[in-house]
N, C-alpha and C positions, 0 to 999 in steps of 0.2 A: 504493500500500500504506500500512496507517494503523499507525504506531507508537506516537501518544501521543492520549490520549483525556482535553480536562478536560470533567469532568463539574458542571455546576451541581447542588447541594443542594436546594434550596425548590422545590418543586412540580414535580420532577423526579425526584428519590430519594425524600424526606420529603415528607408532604403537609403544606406551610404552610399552608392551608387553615385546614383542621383544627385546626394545631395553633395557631394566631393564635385560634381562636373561642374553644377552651379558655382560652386565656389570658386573652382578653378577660372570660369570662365569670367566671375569679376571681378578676381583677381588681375587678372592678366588687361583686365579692361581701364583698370585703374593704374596699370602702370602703360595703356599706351601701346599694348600688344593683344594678339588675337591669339586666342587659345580655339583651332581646327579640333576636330574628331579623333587626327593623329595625336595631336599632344592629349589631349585628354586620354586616350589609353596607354600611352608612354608613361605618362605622370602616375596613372593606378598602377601599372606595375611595378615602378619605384617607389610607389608606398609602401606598396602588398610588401616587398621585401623588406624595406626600411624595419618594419613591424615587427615583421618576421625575427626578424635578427634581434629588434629588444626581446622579443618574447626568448629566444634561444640569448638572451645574456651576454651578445659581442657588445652591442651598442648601447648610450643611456637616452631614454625621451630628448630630452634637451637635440641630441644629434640625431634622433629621428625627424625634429621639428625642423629642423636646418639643411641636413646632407642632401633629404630627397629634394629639395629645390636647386640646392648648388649642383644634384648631378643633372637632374632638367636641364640647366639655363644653361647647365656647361656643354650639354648634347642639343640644345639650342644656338649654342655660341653667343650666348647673350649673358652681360654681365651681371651679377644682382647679389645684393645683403642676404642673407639667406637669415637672418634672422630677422630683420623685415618684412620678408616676402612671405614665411611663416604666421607675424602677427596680422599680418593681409588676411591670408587665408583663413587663419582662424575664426575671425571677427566676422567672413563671410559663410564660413562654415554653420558657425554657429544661428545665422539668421533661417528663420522658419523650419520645417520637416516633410520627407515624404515618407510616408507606410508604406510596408512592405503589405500587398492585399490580404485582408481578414485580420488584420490587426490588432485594431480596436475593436472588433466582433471576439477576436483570442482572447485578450486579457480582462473583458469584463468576463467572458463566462468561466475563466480559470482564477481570479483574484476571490471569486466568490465559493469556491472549490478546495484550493493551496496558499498556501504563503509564497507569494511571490518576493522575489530579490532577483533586484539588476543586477550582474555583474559584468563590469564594461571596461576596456582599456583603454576607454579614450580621454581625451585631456578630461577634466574635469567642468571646467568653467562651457564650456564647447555643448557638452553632456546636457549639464542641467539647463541649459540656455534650449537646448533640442527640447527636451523634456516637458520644460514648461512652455512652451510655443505648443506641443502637440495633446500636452493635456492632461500627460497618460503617469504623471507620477504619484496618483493618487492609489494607482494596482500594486503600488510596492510597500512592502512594507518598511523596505531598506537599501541605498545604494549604495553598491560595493563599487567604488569606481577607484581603478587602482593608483591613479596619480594621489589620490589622499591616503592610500593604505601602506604606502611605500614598497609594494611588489606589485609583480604584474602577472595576470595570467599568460602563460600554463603553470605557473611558480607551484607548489605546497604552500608555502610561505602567504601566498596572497588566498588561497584558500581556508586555513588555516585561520587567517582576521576573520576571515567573513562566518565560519564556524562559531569563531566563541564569541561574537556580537551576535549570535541568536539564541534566544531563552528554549534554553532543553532540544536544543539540535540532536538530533539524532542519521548517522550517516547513510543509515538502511533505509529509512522513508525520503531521501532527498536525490535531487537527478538534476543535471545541467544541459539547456538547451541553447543550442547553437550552432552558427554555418560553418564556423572555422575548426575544422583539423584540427590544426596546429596549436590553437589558443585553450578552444571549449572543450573538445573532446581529449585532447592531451593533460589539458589539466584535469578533467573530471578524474580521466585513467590515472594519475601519478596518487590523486588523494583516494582512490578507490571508493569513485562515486561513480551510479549509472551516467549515462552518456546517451545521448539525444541527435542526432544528428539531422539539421536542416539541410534538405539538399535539392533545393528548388531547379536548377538547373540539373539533376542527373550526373553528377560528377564521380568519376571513378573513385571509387572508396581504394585507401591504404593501407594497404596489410600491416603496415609499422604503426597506426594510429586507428585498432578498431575500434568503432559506436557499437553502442548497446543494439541501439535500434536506429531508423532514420526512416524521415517521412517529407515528400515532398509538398505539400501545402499548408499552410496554418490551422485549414479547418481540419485538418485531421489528426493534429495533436492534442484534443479534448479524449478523444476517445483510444486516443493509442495511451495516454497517460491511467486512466479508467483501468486497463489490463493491468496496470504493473503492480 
């Protein structure tokens, strides 16, 4: 039986997508340049990875916020502060939200069900600025967002916080849902917690990081959670 349900944000509630192209595109608008269809998929892959590598412990946030635009603008050949271009982005990041569909249909009928908790890698100020634009922090009971906890998922460590700030946690009745391998489901597996796997586009699963379970649409995690 599942008592506590954290739920990842970015491309799982909210569609990050979406809302990184926007940013990117007024970003790039406000310094005077055009951000094409190319760069916006260039620039997601040098996030994707940026991230990547905090989550695996090369990099720290601070050079996540900076490197992936100094390697952009360097494979643009275009000069720029990367800590600048960083506070650009974020400020536009952080303006408005897109749901991922059934979203808000999800977490009112699962808040009323489990204990819901975010838990989110993303900056924090970014987070909750998403958050309250879209409405939806009132389904949590708690956010675990790891720039304020001093770890980051896939960590134990960041897991770990979020355990002992819940009254009478227990690890059997709890499960983590989310798109990322590498983040959600890596971390669930290190603290030997079920593992949820969003995989709305069909992406080959990896033998080095298996999900418990995994379901392609929102509406179908009320009743896959129901079994467990």
């Amino acid at each position: 039986m599942v008592k506590t349900v954290f739920l990842d944000l970015d491309d799982t509630i909210l569609d990050f997508r979406q809302a990184e192209a926007a940013a990117i595109r007024r970003t790039f608008e406000e310094m005077g340049l055009e951000a094409d269809d190319a760069v916006l998929d260039r620039y997601h892959e040098i996030n994707k990875r940026h991230w990547e590598m905090l989550e695996e412990g090369r990099i720290t946030r601070h050079q996540v916020k900076t490197l992936r635009f100094v390697q952009l603008f360097g494979e643009l050949n275009v000069e720029c502060d990367g800590d600048q271009v960083w506070r650009l982005y974020e400020r536009n990041l952080a303006m408005g939200h897109y749901f991922i569909p059934g979203a808000e249909e999800l977490l009112a009928t699962l808040s009323s069900r489990y204990d819901l908790y975010l838990a989110s890698n993303g900056t924090a100020s970014v987070q909750k600025s998403r958050l309250a634009s879209a409405g939806i922090g009132k389904y949590f009971k708690a956010l675990f967002i790891s720039e304020e906890m001093g770890a980051n998922k896939p960590s134990p460590a960041y897991f770990e916080h979020c355990f002992a700030a819940i009254p009478d946690f227990r690890l059997e009745t709890a499960v983590i849902v989310g798109d990322s391998l590498t983040s959600d489901i890596r971390g669930g597996r290190n603290v030997g917690m079920r593992t949820i796997w969003f995989n709305p586009e069909g992406k080959p699963a990896r033998a080095d990081i298996p999900a418990d379970y995994e379901f392609r649409a929102l509406s179908e995690l009320p009743a896959l959670l129901e079994t467990l």
